[in-house]
C-alpha positions as CSV (number, residue, x, y, z in Angstrom):
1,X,-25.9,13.2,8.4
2,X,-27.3,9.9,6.9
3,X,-25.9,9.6,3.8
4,X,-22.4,9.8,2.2
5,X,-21.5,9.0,-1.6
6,X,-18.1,9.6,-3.7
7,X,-17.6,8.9,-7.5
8,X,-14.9,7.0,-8.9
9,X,-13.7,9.2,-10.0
10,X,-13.1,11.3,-6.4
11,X,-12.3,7.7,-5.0
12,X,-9.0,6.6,-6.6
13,X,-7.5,10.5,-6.0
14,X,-5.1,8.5,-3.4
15,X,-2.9,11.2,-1.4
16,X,0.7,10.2,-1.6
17,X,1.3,11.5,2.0
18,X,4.0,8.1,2.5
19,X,7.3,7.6,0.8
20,X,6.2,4.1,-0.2
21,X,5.1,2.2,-2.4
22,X,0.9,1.0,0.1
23,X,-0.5,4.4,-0.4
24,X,-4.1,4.6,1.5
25,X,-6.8,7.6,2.2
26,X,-9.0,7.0,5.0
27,X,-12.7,7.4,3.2
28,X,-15.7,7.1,5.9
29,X,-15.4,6.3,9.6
30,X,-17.7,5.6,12.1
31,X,-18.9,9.1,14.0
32,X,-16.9,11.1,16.6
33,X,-19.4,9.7,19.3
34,X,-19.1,6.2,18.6
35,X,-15.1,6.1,17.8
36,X,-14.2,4.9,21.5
37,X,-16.7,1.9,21.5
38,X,-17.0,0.9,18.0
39,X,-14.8,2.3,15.5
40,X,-14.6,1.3,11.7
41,X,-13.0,3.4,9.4
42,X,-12.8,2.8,5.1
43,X,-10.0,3.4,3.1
44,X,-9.1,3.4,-0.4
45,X,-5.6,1.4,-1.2
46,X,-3.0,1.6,-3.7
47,X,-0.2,-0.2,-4.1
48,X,2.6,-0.4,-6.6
49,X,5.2,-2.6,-8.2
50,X,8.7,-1.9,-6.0
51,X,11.9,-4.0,-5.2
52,X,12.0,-3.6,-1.4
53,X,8.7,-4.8,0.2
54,X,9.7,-4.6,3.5
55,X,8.2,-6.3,6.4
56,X,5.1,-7.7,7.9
57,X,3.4,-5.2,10.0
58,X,1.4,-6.9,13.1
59,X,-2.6,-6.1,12.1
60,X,-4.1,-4.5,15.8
61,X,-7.4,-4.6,13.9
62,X,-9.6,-7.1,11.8
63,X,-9.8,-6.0,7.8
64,X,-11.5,-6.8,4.7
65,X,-11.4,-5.9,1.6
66,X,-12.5,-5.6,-2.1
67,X,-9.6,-5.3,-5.0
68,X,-11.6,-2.8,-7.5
69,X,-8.6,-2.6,-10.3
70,X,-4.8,-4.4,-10.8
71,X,-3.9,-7.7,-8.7
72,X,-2.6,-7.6,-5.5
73,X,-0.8,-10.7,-3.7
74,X,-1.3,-11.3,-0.1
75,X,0.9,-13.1,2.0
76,X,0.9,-14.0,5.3
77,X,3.2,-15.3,8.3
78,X,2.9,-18.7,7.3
79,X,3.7,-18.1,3.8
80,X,0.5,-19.0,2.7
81,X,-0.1,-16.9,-0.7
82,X,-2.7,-15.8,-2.8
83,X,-3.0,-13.6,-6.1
84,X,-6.4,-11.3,-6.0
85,X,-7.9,-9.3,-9.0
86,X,-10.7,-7.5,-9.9
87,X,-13.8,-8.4,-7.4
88,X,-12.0,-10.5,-5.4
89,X,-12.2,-10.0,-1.8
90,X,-10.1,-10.9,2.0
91,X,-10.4,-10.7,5.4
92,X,-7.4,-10.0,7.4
93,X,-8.0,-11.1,11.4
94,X,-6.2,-9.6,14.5
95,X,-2.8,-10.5,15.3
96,X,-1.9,-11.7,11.8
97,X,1.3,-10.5,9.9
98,X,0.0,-9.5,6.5
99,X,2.0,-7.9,3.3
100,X,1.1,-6.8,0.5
101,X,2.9,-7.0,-2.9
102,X,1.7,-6.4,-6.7
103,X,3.8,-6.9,-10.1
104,X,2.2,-3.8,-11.6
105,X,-0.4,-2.1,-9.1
106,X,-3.5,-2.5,-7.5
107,X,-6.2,-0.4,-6.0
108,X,-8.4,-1.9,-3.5
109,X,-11.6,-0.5,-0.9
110,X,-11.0,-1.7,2.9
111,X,-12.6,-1.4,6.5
112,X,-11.2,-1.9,9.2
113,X,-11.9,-2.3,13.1
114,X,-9.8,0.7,14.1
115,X,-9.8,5.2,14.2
116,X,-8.8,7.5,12.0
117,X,-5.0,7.7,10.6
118,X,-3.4,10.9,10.1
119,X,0.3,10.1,10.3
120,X,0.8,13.7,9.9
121,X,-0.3,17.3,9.4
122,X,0.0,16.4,5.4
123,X,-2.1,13.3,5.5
124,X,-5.1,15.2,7.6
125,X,-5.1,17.8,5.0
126,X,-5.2,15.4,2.2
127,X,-8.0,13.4,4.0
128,X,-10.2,16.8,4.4
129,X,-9.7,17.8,0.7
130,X,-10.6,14.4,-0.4
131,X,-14.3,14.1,2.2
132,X,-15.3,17.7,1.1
133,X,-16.5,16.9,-2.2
């Protein structure tokens, strides 16, 4: 297999498969044979207006990443800020502390340097249903 494509329309169906308010769907990943050496995996990301943003996770991996609708507002460990919209575009490295926030919501397309996720039996379903189109 060479070639992979999703319409928009199949791209923002975001699984809720988290009770929070960063939804994601992994999207395209590198192949099974290559995971161990090389992997990079694509995700589509949501996240909505909430009170309680929580805390900032350590990244394991590098990321980057395109908003495609709302504005999203990155922060870092340093406290260093900045408000992203439509066609705007980051790169997260390793070992940084990175969260998220939006006023209303944002959906955004990322790789990163790392496998798969399927936090659970729910999520790998969703993931399936959303690659079989």
């Amino acid at each position: 297999m060479v070639f992979e494509s999703r319409t928009s329309n199949e791209l923002y169906k975001i699984p809720k498969f988290f009770d929070a308010n960063v939804q994601y769907a992994d999207v395209y990943a590198t192949l099974e044979k290559h995971q161990e050496t090389t992997p990079l995996t694509t995700s589509l990301f949501y996240v909505e207006a909430t009170d309680n943003w929580g805390s900032m996770p350590d990244y394991t991996a590098e990321e980057t990443g395109i908003v495609l609708d709302g504005i999203l507002s990155i922060e870092d460990e340093t406290g260093r800020k900045v408000v992203l919209t439509k066609g705007d575009t980051w790169f997260v490295h390793r070992g940084s502390r990175i969260l998220y926030r939006t006023d209303t919501f944002a959906v955004a397309f990322k790789a990163a340097s790392r496998h798969l996720l399927f936090p659970d039996e729910k999520a790998k379903e969703a993931r399936k249903a959303l690659c079989s189109k």
